[in-house]
Legacy VTK file of the C-alpha trace (Angstrom):
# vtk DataFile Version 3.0
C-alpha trace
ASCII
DATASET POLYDATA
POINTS 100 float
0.000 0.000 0.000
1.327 3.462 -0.512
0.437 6.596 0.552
0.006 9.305 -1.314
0.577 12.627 -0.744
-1.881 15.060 -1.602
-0.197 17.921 -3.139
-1.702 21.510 -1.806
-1.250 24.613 -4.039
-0.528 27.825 -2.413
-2.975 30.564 -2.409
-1.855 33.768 -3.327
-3.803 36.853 -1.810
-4.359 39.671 -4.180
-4.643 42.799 -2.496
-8.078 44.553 -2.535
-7.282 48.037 -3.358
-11.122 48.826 -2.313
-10.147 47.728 1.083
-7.048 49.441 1.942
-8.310 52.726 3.257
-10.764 50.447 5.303
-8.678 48.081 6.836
-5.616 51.026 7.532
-8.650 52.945 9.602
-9.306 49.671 11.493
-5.512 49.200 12.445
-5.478 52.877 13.131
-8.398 52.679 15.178
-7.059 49.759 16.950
-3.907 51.366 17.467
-5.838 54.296 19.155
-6.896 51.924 21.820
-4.436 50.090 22.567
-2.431 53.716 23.053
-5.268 54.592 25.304
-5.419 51.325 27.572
-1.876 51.196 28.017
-1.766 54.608 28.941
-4.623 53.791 31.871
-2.576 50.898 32.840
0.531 52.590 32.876
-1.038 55.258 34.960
-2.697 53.189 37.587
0.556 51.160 37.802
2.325 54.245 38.609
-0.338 55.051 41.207
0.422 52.098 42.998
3.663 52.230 42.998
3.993 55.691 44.624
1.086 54.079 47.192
3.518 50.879 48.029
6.348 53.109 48.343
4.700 55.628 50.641
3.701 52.844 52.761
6.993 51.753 52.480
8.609 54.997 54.152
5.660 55.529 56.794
6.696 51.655 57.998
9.845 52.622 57.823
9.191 55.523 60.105
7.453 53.761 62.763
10.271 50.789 62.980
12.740 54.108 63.809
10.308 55.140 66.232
9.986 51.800 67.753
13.821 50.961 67.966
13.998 54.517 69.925
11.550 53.744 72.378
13.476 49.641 72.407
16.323 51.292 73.574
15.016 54.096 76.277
13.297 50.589 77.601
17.007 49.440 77.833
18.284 52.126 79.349
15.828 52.332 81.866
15.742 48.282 82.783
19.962 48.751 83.102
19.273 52.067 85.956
16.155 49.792 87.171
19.076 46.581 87.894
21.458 49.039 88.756
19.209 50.509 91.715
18.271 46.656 92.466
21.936 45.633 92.953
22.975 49.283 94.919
19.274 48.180 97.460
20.309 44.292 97.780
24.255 45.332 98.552
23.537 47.266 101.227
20.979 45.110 102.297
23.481 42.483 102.445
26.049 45.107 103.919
23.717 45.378 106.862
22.580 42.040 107.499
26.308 40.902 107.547
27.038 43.240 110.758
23.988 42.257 112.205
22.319 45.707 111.937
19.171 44.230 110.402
LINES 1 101
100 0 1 2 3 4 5 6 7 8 9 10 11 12 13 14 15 16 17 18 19 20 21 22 23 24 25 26 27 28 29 30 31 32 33 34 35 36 37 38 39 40 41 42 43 44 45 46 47 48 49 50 51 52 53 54 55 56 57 58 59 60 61 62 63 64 65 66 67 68 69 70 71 72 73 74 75 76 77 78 79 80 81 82 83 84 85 86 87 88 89 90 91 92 93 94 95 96 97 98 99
């Protein structure tokens, strides 16, 4: 059995001459939109990226403020064991010559 191979010919499209003003105002047309829809999307891409990055710097902001009032909390917990150790010294100062 053999096969046989069909044997296609190729069209050729002829250009309508009638048609070229139409279809050039359809790409045109098309064109137009696509201009305009990128332009929203471009736009409201933009938007959000200014709101991501002003939420970025307000975050930012309140981690500074945060690691400020970290460290006065350090500073005061050292003074607070400080005073602790100053109280149970003389405490034990006392108690050692039997004043207590």
């Amino acid at each position: 059995m053999e096969k046989k191979r069909k044997i296609m010919k190729k069209r050729v499209l002829k250009p309508k001459t009638n048609d070229l003003p139409i279809r050039v105002s359809k790409i045109e047309l098309e064109f137009a939109k696509h201009h305009a829809i990128c332009g929203e999307r471009y736009k409201t891409q933009k938007e959000t990226l200014n709101r991501i990055e002003r939420r970025m710097k307000e975050n930012s902001d309140a981690i500074n403020k945060l690691f400020g009032l970290s460290n006065k909390g350090l500073g005061g917990l050292r003074v607070l064991v400080i005073i602790g150790g100053i109280i149970a010294s003389v405490f034990g100062f006392l108690k050692f010559k039997n004043y207590i």
